[in-house]
N, C-alpha and C positions, 0 to 999 in steps of 0.2 A: 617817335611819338611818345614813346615811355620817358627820353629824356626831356622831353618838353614840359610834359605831365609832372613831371618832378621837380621840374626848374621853378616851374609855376609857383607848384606846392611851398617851396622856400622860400619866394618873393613872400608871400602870404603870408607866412609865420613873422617871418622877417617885419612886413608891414605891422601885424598884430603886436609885435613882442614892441616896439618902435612906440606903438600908441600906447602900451602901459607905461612909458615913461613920465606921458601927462600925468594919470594916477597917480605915481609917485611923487610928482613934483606937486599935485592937489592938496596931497595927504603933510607938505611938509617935507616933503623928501626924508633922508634918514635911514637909519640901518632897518629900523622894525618897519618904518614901509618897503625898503627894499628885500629885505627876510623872510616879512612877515605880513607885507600886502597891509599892511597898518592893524592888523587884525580884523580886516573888515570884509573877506571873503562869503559871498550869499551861499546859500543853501546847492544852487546850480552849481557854482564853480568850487564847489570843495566836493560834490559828486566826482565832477569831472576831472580833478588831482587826484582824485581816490584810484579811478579806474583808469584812469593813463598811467599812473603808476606802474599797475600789477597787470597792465595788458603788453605785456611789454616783445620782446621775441620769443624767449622761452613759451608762452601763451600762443603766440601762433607758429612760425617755423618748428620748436619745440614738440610742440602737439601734435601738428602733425607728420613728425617724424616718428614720433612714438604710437600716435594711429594708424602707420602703414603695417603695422606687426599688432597692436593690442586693440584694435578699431576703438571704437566710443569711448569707452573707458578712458582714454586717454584725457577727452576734455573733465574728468575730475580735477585735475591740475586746477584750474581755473574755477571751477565753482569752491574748490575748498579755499581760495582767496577772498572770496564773494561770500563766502560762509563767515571770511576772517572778520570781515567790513561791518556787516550786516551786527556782528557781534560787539566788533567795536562802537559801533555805532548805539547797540539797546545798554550795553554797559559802562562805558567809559570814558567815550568821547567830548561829553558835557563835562564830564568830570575834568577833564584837558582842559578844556577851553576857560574854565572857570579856574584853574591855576594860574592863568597868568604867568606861564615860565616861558622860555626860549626852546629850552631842549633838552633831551630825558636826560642829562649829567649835570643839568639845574636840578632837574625835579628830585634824583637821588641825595645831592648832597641836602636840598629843605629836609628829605625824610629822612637820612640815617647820616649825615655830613660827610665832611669835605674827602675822606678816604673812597668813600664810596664813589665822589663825582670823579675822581682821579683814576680809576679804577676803569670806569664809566667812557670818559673818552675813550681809553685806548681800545676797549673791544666796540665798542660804535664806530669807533673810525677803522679798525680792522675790517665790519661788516658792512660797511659803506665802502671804501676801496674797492672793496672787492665785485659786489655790483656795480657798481660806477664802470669799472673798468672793462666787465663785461658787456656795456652797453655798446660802447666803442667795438669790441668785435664782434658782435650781432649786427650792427649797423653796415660793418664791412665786408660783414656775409652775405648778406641781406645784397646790398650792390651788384657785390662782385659775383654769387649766381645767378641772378637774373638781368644784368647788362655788362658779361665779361668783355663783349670789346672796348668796354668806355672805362668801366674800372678793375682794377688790380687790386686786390684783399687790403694794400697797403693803402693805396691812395682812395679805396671807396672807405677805409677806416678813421685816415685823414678829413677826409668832405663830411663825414658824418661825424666827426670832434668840433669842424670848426663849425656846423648848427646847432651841434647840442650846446657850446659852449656861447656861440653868439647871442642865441635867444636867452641863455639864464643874465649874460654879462648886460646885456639890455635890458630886458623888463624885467628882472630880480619876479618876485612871486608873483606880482601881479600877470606879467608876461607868460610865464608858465600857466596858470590856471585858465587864464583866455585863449591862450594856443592848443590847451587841451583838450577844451570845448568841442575848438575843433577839429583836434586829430580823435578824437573819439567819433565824432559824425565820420569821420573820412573813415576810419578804420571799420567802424559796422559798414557801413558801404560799400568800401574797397571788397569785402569777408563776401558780403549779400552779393553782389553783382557777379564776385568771380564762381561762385557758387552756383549761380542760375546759370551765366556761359559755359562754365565747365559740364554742366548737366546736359544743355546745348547740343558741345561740341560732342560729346563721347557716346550720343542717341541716347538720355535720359536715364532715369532715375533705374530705370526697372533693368534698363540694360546692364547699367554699372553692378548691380546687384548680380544680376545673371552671371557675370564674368569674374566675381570676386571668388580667391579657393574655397574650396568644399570646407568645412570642417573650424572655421576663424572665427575669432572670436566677435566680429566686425561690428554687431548691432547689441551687443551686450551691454548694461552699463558698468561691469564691475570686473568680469573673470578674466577680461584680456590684462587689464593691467596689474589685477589682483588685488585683494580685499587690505594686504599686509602694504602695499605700495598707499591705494587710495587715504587710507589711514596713517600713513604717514605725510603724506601732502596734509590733509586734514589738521595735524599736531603741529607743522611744522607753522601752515601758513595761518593759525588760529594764534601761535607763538609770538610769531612773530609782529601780527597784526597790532597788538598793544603797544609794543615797545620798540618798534626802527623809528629812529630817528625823524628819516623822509615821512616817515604814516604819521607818526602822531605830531610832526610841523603843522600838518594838514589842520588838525583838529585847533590846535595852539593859533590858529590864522584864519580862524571861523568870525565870521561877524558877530553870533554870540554863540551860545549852548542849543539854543533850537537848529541854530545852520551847524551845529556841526554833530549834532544827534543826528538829525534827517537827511543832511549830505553824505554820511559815511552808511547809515541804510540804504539810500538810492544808490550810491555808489557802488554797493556792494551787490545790489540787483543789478546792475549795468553788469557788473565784470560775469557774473553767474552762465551765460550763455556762451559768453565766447568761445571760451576751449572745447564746448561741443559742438561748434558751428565748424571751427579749423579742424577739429578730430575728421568731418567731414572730408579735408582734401587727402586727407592719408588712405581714406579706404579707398577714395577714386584713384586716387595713385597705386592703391594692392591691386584694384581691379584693373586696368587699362595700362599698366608699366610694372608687373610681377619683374622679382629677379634686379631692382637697380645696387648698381653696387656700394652705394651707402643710401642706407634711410631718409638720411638728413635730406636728398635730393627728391625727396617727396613731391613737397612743395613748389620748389623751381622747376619740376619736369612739368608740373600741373600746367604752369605761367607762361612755357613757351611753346605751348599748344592750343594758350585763347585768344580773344580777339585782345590786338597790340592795345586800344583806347583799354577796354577792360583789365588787363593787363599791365597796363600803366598806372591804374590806377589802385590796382590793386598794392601795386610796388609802392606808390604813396603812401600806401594802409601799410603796411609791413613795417616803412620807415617813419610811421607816425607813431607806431608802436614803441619804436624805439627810444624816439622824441619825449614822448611820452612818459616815459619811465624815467629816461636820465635827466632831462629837466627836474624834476622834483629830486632823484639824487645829489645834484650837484650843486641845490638850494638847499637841501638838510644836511648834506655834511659839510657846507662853509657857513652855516647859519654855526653849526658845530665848532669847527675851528675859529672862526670870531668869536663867539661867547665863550667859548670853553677853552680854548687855548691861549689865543689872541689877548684876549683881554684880562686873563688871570696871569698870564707872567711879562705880558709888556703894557701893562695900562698907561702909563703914560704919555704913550705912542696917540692912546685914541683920543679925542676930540669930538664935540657935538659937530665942528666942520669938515672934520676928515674922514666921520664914520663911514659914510656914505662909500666916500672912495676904496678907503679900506676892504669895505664886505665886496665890491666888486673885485677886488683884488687877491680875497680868500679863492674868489671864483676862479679865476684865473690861474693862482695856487696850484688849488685843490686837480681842477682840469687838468695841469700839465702833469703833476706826477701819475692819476691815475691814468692817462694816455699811456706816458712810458711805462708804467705795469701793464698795459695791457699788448705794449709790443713787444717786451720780450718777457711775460710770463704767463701766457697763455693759459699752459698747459698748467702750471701750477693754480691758475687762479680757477681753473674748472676743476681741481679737485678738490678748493679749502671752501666750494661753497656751500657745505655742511655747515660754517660758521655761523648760518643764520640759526642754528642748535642755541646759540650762547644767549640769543634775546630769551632763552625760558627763566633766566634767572630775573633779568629785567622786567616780564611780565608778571614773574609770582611776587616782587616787592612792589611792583604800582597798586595790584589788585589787591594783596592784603594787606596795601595799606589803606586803599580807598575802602574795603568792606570789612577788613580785620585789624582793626589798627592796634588793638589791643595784644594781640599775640607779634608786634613788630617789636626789634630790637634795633640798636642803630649798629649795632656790628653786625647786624644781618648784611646790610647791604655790600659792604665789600667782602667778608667771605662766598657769599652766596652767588656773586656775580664772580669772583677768582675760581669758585667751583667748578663754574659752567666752560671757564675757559681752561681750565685743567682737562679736564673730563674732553673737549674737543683737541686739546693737541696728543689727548693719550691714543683718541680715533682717529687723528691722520697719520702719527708717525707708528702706531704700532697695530699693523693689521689682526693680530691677538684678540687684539681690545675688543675687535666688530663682532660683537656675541648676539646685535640686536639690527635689526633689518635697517635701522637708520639711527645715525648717534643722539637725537635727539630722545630715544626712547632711555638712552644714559643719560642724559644732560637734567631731567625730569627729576627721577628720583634723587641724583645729588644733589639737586637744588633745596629741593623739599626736605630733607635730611638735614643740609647741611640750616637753612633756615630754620628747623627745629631744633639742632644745637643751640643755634643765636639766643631762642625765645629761651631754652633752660639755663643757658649758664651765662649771655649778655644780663648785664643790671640796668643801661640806660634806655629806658624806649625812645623807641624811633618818635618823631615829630610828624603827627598829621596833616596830611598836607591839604586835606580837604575841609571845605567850607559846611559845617553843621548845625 
């Protein structure tokens, strides 16, 4: 039933992603309708890239792993995403959209030139690798505990490459923003339904309550996972919100400034819930399966005690979560490597007839290496994902150039961005360095520092890059 459930599920994306290739071919075909949905994404479907994005596994399997041990709290993860959104969206997002650029190492080099955009790839594509690749084994976790006789970590990481990579190589943005539509219904769904059976099955609310240990922090919203943690979700994923790539493609592919101010607000109320809905199966799991011998089995112990239809479908929610996320990764870092790579040291190559094929072919790229990173570096790419530290440099020069333009320099931009990545390799290879609960809380002040240098002793300002 579950495998049928699923099969389904893929037919459907499959069909979805298939019919935005009309759109594309409406639009003129073309790299910026293939990248960039022709810029013409409504207010609904740049919601719904927002929060498929950030709903991703870590959001659900994630949370509730970490709600078997810190109950509620745990769904902070997730609203401080939905905090990122919401912010993005009162501040900035219009501001994207009304630039008119491709991708944040265009948008550096207009403000502070061409060292900065150079700069710019490399730690964008370091921070996108590395999500990217993790989507791939989330996907093949996700499979392979809740239907180990059908797949193997290997090959349910295989099946879930070749749909992430199908739907982007097919409907380019358009595809993704309409499959996200509806792996976001599926995913509230699949969350609600398993939620109400598991309630169901285990004799209700008050029972699960009953049976959870004495003494947990389980209905708290804050002391299980702690004040210094929730605050660093908060910094990290407020950081980060401005400046990935994948987020602000989002805004840059808005029909105009209205759709992409009120899509990244709704968006950001979409994702807000989640991680406290899945906090939810962790405490079911503390209560009714105390003592599993990893956390991470929260979840999948939940799934193969409810009904198989519910069940099934919930596995679709889990892997639309996935979907979800990496589609739009693997549209903003080859939206990346054709504008920023591609096209600045082999122009010649491109073509008003070839582009087309070209950005499909980034896709393709870009997929296979981050596959093989994720099959044999696992373990390294779960500990550099503090990298998303390095967008604070990227966030303090969009924003002070969009509201401070005055105090910009244009060698701000590449010191300040070489800061942010200094400062993150001095936190992974020397445990010394970790004097702050997360390295972003170093990545801040260096930035700010070292951008304060820029403005005393830089001479040329930076170029505003906003319309006034």
């Amino acid at each position: 039933m579950q495998l049928f459930i699923l099969v389904t599920y893929i037919l459907v994306l499959y069909g979805i992603s298939w019919y935005a290739t009309k759109l594309i071919q409406q639009g003129k075909g073309g790299a910026l309708q293939y990248l960039l949905a022709g810029r013409n994404l409504p207010m609904i479907v740049v919601a719904a890239m927002l929060s498929g994005l950030a709903i991703g596994g870590a959001s659900t399997v994630g949370v509730a792993e970490h709600a078997y041990k810190a109950g509620l709290s745990a769904g902070w993860y997730n609203a401080a995403w939905g905090t990122a959104g919401i912010l993005v969206g009162l501040f900035a997002a219009h501001h994207f959209r009304r630039m008119e650029v491709n991708t944040i190492p265009e948008m550096m080099e207009r403000m502070y030139g061409r060292s900065a955009r150079m700069i710019s790839v490399v730690a964008q594509l370091l921070i996108m690798m590395v999500i990217t690749s993790l989507q791939y084994v989330a996907g093949g976790a996700v499979l392979t505990a809740l239907m180990p006789d059908v797949f193997t970590f290997q090959t349910g990481m295989l099946v879930t490459a070749l749909l992430f990579v199908g739907i982007t190589f097919i409907g380019g943005y358009w595809g993704a923003g309409l499959t996200n539509v509806v792996n976001i219904i599926v995913i509230y769904g699949g969350i609600l339904a398993a939620l109400w059976n598991s309630s169901t099955v285990f004799g209700g609310f008050e029972s699960i309550v009953a049976a959870l240990p004495e003494g947990g922090p389980w209905f708290d919203f804050v002391s299980g996972a702690g004040f210094a943690m929730v605050m660093s979700w908060m910094v990290v994923m407020i950081t980060q919100g401005f400046s990935v790539q994948a987020i602000s493609q989002i805004a840059f592919a808005a029909k105009n400034e209205k759709a992409a101010r009120n899509g990244f607000i709704l968006g950001g109320i979409i994702i807000l819930p989640a991680g406290f809905l899945c906090a939810l199966f962790g405490i079911i799991a503390a209560a009714k399966f105390p003592g599993l011998e990893r956390a991470a089995l929260a979840l999948p112990t939940i799934m193969t005690n409810i009904s198989p239809v519910v069940g099934g479908v919930f596995l679709a929610a889990l892997w639309a979560a996935g979907i979800s996320t990496a589609v739009g990764l693997l549209l903003g870092s080859s939206t990346l490597v054709m504008q920023d790579v591609w096209k600045r040291f082999f122009p010649s190559t491109v073509t008003e007839k070839n582009e087309l094929l070209l950005s499909r072919l980034m896709v393709l790229l870009f997929s296979g290496v981050t596959y093989f990173l994720a099959l044999t570096s696992v373990g390294i790419l779960r500990t550099i994902t503090t990298a998303l530290a390095i967008t604070a440099s990227f966030t303090l020069l969009i924003l002070a150039n969009i509201f401070f333009p005055k105090y910009c320099k244009r060698a701000a931009g590449f010191w300040t961005i070489l800061a942010s990545v200094a400062v993150w390799l001095a936190w992974t290879l020397y445990p010394q360095v970790r004097v702050a609960p997360h390295v972003v809380y170093l990545v801040w002040p260096a930035c700010l520092a070292t951008f304060a240098l820029a403005y005393f002793l830089g001479k040329e300002p930076a170029e505003s890059i906003v319309k006034r």
